[in-house]
N, C-alpha and C positions, 0 to 999 in steps of 0.2 A: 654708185649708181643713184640715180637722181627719180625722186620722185615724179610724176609731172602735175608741173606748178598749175596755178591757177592764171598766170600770166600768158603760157601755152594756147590759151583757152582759142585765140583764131587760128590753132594750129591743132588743135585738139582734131577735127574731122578727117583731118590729109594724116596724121598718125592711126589713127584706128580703124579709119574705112579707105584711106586712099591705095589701097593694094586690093580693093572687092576687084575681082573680077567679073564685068557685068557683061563685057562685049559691047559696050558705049561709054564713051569720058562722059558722055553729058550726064548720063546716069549716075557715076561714078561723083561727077562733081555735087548732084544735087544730093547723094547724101551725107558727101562733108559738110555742106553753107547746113543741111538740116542737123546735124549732129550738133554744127558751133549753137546753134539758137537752141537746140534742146539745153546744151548747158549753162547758158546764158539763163533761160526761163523752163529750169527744169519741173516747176512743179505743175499744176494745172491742168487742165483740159488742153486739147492741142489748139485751139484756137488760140489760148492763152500761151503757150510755145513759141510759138509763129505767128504775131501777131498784124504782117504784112500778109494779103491777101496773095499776093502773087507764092510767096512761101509756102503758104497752106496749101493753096491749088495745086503746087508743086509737088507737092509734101504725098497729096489726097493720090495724083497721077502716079506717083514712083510704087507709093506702097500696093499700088493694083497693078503694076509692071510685072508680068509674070518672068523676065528675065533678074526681076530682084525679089530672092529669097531671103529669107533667115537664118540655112546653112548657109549661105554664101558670106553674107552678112558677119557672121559671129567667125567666118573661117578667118577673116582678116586683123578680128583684134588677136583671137585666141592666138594666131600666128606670131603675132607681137607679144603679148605674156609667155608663151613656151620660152619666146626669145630671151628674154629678162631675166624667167625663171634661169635658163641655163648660163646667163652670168655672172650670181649668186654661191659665192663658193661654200658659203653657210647653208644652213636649214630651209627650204624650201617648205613650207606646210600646203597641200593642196587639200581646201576643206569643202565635202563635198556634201549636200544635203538638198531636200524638193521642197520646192511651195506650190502650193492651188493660186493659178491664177484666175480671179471670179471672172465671167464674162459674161450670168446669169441673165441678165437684160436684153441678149442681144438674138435674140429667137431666131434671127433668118437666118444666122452662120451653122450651118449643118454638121463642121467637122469639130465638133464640140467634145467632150466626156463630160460625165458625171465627176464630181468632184463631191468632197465633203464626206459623213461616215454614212448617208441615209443610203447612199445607192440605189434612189429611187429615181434619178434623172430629176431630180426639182434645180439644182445646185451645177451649173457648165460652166466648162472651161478648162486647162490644160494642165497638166503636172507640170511644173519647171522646175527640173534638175541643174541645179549651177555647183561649177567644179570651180572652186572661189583660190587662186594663188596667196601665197602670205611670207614675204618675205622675214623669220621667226629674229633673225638677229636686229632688222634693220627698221623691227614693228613696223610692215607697209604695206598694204596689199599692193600687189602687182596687179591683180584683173583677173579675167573667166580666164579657164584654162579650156574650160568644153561649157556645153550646155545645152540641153538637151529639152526639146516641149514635146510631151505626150499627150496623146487623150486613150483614156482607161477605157477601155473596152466591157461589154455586158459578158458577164460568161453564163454561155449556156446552162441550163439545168440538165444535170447529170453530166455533164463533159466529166473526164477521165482526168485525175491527177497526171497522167503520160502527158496527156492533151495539152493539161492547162501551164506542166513543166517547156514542154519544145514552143508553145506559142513564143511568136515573135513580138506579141505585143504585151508578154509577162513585164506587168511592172516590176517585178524585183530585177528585172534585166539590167535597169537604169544605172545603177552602183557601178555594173560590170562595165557598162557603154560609158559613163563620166569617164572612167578609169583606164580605158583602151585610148580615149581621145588626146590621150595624155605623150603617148609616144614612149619609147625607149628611158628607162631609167637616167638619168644626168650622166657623165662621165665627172663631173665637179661635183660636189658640195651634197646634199643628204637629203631626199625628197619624201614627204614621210603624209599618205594620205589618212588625214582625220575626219571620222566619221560619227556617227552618231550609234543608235540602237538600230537603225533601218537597216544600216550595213552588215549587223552580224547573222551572216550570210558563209554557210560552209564555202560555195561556190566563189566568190567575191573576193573569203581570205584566200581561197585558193589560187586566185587571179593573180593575185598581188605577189604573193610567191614565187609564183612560175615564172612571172616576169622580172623577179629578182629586186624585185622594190621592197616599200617598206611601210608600216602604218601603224597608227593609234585608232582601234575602235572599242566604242564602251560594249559589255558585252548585255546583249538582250536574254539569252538561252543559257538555262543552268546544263550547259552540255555535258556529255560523257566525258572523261577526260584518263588519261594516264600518267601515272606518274612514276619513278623510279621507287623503289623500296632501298633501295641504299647497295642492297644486295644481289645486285644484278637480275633482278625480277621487277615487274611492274604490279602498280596498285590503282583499281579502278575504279575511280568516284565521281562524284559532281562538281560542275566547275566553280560553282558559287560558294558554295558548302566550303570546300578545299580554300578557297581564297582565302574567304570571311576566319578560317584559322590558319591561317601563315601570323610567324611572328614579326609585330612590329617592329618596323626600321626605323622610325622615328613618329615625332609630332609635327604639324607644319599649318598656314591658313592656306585656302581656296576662296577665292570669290564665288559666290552663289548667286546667279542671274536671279532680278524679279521674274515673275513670272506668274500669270493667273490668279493675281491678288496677294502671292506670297513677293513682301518684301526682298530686295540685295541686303547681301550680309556677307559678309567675312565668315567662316566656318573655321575651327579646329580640328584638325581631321589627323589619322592615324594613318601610317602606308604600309605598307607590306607588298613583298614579291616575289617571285619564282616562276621558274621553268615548268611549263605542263607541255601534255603531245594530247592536241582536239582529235575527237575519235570524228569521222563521216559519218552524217547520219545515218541509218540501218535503212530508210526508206528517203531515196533520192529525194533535193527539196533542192531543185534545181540540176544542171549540168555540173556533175564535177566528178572526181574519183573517188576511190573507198580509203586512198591510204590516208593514214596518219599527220597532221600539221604540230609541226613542232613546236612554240611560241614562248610567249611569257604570258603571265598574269601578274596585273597592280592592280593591288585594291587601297580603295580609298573610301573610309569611314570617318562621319564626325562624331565627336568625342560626347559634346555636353550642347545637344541641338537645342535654340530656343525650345519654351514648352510648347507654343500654338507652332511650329514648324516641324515636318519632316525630316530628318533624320538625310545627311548628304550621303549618297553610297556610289563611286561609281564603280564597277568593276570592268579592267581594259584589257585590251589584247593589245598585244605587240611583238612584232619581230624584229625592234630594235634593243639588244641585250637590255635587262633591267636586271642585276646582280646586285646592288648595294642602294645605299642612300641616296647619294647623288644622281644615277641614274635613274632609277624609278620616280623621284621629283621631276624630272626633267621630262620623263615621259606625260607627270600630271601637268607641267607647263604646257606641254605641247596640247593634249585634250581641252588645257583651263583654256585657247587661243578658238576653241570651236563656236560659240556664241557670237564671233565675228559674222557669221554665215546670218544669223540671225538678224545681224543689224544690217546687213546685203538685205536680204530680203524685206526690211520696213523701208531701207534706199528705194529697190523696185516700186513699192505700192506707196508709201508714202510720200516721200521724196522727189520721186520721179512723176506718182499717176500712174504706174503702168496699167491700172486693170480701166483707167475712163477714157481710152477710144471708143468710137460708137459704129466702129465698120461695118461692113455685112456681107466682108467675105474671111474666114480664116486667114486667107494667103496676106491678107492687108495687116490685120491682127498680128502674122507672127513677123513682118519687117518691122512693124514701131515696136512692139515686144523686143526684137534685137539691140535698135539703136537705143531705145530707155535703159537698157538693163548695161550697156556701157557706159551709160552717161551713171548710172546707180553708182559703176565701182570710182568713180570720180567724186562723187560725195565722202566717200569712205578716205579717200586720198587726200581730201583737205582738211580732214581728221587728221591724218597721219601728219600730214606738214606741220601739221600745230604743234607737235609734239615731241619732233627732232631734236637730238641733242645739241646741234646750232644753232635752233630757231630762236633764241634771246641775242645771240652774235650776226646773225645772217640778215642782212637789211631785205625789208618787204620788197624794194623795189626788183631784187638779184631774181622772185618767184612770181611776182606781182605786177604786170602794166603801172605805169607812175600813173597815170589818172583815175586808180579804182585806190591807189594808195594816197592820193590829195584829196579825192571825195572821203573817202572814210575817215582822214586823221580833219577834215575840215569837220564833221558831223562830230566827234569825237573830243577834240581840241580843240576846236573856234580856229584851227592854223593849221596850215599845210606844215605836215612834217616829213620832209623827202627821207630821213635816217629812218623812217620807223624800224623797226625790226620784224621778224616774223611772227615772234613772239606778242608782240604787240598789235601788230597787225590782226593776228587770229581771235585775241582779248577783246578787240573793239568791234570785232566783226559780229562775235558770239554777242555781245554786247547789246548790237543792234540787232540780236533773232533773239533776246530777251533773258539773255544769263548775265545773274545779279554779279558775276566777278567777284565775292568776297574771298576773302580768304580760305574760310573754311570749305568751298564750294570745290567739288569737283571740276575735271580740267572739261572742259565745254567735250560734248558728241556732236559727232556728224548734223542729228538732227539739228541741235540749235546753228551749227556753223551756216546750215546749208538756210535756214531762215532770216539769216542775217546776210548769206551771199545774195539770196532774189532779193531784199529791201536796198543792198549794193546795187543791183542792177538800176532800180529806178534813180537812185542819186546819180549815180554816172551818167544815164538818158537825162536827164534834168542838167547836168552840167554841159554833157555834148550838146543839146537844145540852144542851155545860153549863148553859148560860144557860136554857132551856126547863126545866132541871131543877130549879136553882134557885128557878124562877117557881113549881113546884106543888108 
């Protein structure tokens, strides 16, 4: 299965939105031409997107078209990634987690939430839940599988735990709704939803059960748990406690995300696992039953933490066996691939701009909200090409239009070089979004690829220019 290239790219709109069902081609078409030029000039304000007038105007009139939504809109890529997902006979990872999307400036849009921890209303704009695909064998992502925009609601003073559990617009619902959008477990290959701390949720693992699927989430709650006594009785403790003494399986490294000033690092961490049964909480915390989930528990401790660092811990649930060595590593592969969700989400705001339209109606906000947040998994994508096991064998031009591969080997080597490779290709790109390429240097991120794909955009305009000028 083939990534899709960056060559694709005037074909990128007629794949991921040319199945919207709008009730008009014309609609339909104006948001393929608008998708191509979002990827073309993904980062910016939208004037800087769409920088022909008649585009923009286009652009301004579709996203106020009340026959073009945002359900509608994400219904036709997510249709396309389900697709992909199900012909993946390997591991499928569906990573699901929310970001705040700000839209604090924009005072006339009424259908706003509160965002942020003050919940004072200073702070608007929507929760966006993305259910992120991740092809585990073939490192790629595939694209949203769902994705979901809320706005948080004010809860009354004194509403009723009953109340605040059946609301429809309980944000802890999100995890369950990512995960329904999902469909029927695969008949091929192993789909295995990874989640965070937000996820551990009685109700949520229960979902996921029922439906016969399957997941890694790190565990937030030192839950009640049981465990067998050897002798055909059960022992009742805490889930974290229990973990934290299982005997280790081995030693092993983890990557440890920056974050909030703490440096990346490699960790040495200790695993351990075993079978627990999660007791339901005594006082509902959410829709679900009283019986018993059966699981596993991996923990994962580091050994000898830097002195100024934190201490790595994660503690995971899973209903994928984890019995020995092998298998509970594999389970920490599958959790160490979550932080991809992370880099989704700087694609969206960064990357993309999703949070600087300046609309001033919601319904406007959440169509460019769609089509950014597809063009986001496209940035991630050109990460992944870079990093194929053939990209040193596979000529740039087999993924890459020949005139974005003779601008950039011209910028690069004073000569057009039609062999480049892919490898090559992505080296001189990252290059030109300003990574030094040394040796010792990590292999280029999305980020720098995708600063050095818009400085490509203007070399290509500048070449297409000459060439048109020549012609008259």
């Amino acid at each position: 299965m083939e990534a899709t290239s960056v060559a694709e790219m005037s074909s990128f709109g007629e794949q991921h939105f040319g199945g919207c069902d709008l009730g008009d081609k014309r609609l339909t078409n104006r948001v393929v031409s608008t998708a191509n030029s979002f990827l073309e000039h993904p980062g910016g304000t939208l004037p800087d997107k769409l920088n022909r007038n008649a585009d923009l105007i286009g652009f301004y009139r579709l996203a106020n078209n009340p026959k073009v939504t945002h359900e509608k809109l994400m219904a036709a890529h997510c249709a396309r990634t389900r697709e992909l997902m199900g012909d993946v006979a390997g591991v499928v990872l569906v990573i699901h987690d929310t970001t705040e999307l700000d839209f604090s400036g924009l005072d006339s849009v009424a259908d706003l939430g509160s965002i942020g921890h003050g919940g004072d209303g200073a702070c608007r704009g929507y929760l966006c839940h993305n259910s992120l695909a991740y092809d585990y064998q073939a490192a790629e992502v595939l694209g949203l599988a769902a994705q979901t925009l809320h706005v948080r609601r004010q809860v009354p003073k004194g509403e009723s735990p009953k109340a605040k559990r059946e609301h429809p617009q309980r944000e802890s619902r999100l995890w369950k709704k990512g995960f329904s959008a999902l469909g029927p477990a695969p008949a091929q290959g192993l789909r295995v939803n990874v989640c965070d701390r937000g996820a551990d949720l009685f109700e949520f693992i229960e979902a996921v059960e029922r439906a016969k699927d399957h997941y890694v989430i790190r565990s937030k709650s030192n839950r009640n748990i049981e465990i067998s006594d050897g002798r055909g009785g059960v022992i009742r403790t805490k889930l974290h406690d229990y973990a934290r003494g299982l005997p280790t399986l081995g030693t092993r490294t983890v990557q440890v995300q920056s974050n909030q000033g703490v440096q990346g690092r490699r960790a040495t961490v200790r695993v351990a696992a075993g079978p627990v049964s999660l007791q339901a909480p005594h006082f509902a915390r959410g829709e679900h039953s009283q019986e018993n989930i059966d699981t596993f528990v991996v923990h994962v401790r580091e050994v000898k933490p830097p002195q100024e660092a934190e201490a790595l811990e994660w503690t995971l649930l899973t209903n994928v066996p984890a019995v020995d060595w092998a298998s509970a590593c594999e389970r920490v592969d599958w959790y160490g691939r979550r932080p991809i969700i992370e880099e989704y989400h700087k694609a969206q705001k960064t990357g993309c701009g999703i949070e600087q339209p300046q609309f001033t109606t919601g319904h406007a906000l959440r169509v460019a909200i769609a089509i950014l947040s597809v063009v986001a998994t496209q940035l991630l994508r050109l990460r992944d090409l870079s990093r194929r096991e053939d990209a040193k064998t596979r000529p740039a031009s087999a993924v890459v239009d020949r005139e974005y591969v003779e601008a950039l080997s011209l910028w690069r080597f004073r000569t057009v070089c039609a062999e480049m490779s892919v490898h090559d290709f992505c080296r001189a790109l990252a290059k030109l979004g300003g990574h030094l390429n040394r040796a010792q240097d990590r292999a280029p991120g999305w980020l720098v690829l995708w600063r050095g794909w818009t400085k490509l955009q203007l070399l290509v305009e500048g070449a297409r220019g000459a060439r048109f000028r020549r012609c008259v």
